[in-house]
LUMRO-929291 format. One line per 3 residues: their letters; for each residue x, y, z of N, C-alpha, C. Coordinates in steps of 0.02 Angstrom, whole numbers. Example, Ala and Ser with C-alpha at 12.3 -4.5 7.8 and 13.67 -1.06 7.14 Angstrom:
<pts>
as	660 -284 390 615 -225 390 660 -165 390  642 -112 354 684 -53 357 645 2 394 .
</pts>
This chain:
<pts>
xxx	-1476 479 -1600 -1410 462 -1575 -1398 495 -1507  -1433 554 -1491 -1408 593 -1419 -1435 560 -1382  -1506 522 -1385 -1561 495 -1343 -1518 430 -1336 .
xxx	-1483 391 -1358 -1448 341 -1368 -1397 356 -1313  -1365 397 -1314 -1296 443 -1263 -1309 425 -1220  -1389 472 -1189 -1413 492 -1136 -1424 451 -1101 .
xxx	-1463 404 -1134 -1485 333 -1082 -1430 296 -1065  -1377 309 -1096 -1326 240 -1075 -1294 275 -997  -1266 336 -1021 -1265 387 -968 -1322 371 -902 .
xxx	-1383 380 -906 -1434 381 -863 -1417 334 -864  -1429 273 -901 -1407 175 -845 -1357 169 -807  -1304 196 -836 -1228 192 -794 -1250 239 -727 .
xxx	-1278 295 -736 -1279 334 -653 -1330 299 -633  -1383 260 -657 -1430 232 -612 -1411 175 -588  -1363 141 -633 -1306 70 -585 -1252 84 -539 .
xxx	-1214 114 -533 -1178 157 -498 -1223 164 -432  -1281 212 -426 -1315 237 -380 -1340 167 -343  -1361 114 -384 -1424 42 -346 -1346 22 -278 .
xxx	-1298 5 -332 -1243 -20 -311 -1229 -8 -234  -1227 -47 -186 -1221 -36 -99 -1145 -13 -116  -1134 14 -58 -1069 49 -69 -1038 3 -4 .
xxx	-1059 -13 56 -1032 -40 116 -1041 -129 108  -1012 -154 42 -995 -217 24 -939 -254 47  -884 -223 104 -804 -221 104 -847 -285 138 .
xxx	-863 -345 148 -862 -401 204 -877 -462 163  -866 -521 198 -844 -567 152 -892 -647 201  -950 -617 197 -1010 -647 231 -1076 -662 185 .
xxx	-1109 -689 202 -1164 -684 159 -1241 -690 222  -1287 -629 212 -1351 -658 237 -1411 -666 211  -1461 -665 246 -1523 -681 224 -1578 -608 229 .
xxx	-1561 -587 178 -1612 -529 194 -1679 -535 188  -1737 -587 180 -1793 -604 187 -1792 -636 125  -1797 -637 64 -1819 -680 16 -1757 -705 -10 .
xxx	-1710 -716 27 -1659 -775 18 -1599 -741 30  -1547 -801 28 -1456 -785 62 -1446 -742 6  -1387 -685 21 -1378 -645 -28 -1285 -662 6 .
xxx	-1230 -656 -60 -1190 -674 -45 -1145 -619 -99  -1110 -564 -101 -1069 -542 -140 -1109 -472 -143  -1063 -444 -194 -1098 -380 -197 -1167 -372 -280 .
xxx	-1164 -423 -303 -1224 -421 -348 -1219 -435 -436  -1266 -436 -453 -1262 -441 -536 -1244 -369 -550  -1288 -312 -516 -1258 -232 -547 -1167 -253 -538 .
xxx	-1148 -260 -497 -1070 -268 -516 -1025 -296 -560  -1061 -358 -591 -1043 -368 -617 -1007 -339 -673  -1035 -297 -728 -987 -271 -787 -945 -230 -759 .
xxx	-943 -215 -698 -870 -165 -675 -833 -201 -660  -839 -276 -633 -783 -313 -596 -754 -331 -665  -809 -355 -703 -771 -362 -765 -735 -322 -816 .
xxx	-754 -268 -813 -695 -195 -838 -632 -171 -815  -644 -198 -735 -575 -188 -696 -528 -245 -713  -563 -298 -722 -508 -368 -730 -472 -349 -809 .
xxx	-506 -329 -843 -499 -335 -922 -430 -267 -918  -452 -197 -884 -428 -165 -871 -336 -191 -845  -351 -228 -776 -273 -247 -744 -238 -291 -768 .
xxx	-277 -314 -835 -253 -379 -848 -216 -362 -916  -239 -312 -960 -208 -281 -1022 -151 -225 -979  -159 -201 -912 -85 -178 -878 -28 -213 -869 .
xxx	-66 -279 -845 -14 -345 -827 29 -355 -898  7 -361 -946 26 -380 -1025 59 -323 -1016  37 -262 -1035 68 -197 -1082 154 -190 -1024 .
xxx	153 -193 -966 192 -176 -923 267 -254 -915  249 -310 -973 283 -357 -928 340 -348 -963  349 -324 -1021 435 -324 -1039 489 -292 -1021 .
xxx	433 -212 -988 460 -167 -974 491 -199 -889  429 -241 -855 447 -267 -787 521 -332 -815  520 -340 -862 576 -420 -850 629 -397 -885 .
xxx	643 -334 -925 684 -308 -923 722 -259 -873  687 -222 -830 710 -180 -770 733 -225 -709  699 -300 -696 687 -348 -649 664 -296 -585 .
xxx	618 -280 -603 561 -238 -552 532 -295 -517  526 -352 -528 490 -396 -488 555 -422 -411  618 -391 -422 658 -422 -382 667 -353 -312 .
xxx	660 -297 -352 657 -236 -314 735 -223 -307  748 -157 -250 821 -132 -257 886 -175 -235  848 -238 -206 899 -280 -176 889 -275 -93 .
xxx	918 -310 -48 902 -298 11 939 -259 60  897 -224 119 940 -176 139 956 -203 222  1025 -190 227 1039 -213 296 1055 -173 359 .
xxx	1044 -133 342 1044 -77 393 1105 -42 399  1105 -10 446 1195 27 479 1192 -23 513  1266 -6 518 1304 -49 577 1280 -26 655 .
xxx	1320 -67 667 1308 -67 761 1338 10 795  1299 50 813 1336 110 859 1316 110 905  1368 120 956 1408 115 1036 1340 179 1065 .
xxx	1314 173 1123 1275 229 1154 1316 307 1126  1272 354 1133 1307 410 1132 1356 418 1203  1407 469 1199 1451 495 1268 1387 532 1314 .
xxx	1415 491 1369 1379 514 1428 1322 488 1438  1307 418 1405 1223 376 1423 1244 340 1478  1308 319 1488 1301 289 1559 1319 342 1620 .
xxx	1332 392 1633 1359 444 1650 1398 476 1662  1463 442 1614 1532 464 1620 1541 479 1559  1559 550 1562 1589 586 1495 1671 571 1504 .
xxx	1689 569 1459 1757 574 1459 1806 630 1431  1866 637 1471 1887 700 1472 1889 751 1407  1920 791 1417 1913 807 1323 1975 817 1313 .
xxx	1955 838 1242 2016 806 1204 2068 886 1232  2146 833 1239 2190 892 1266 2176 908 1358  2147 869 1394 2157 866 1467 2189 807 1489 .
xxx	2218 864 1525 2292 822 1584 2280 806 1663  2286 769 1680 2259 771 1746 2314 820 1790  2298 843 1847 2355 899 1872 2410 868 1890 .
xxx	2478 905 1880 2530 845 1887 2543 836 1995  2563 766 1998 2565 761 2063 2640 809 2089  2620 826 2152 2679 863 2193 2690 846 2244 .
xx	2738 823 2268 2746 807 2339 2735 834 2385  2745 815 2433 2718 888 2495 2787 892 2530 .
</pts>
């Protein structure tokens, strides 16, 4: 039964390891004994563990999503309102508060 462990262990790190890691492109070439297109048969049972994986999330998560209406989000946001430059962007401050201009005097 350990020898059983071990190897599945040893296959999984020896699939893992074959596995190209710089697959991110969505091309296919010819590396000498024919077009090679995707990232491979080793990928296969992971793509298929991940689907099986997001797909029993999709299920386990949907009542909880159509009861919260998480699919609609917080609603939409419209920003602040409109504010005027700060005092003094065009270069006139204005007086402050409690100034009088000097009173006029005749001469």
């Amino acid at each position: 039964m350990r020898y059983g462990r071990v190897g599945v262990a040893a296959v999984l790190a020896a699939s893992v390891m074959v596995l190209p890691m710089s697959q991110a492109q969505a091309r296919c070439w010819n590396n000498g004994w024919g077009w090679r297109c995707g990232p491979g048969l080793l990928a296969l049972p992971f793509i298929a563990a991940g689907a099986v994986v997001a797909g029993a999330a999709t299920i386990a998560t949907a009542p909880i999503a159509a009861v919260t209406g998480a699919a609609y989000g917080p609603g939409y946001y419209y920003g602040p309102g409109y504010y005027g430059p700060p005092p003094g962007y065009y270069g006139y401050y204005p007086p402050p508060v409690g100034y009088y201009p000097p009173p006029h005097v005749p001469n």
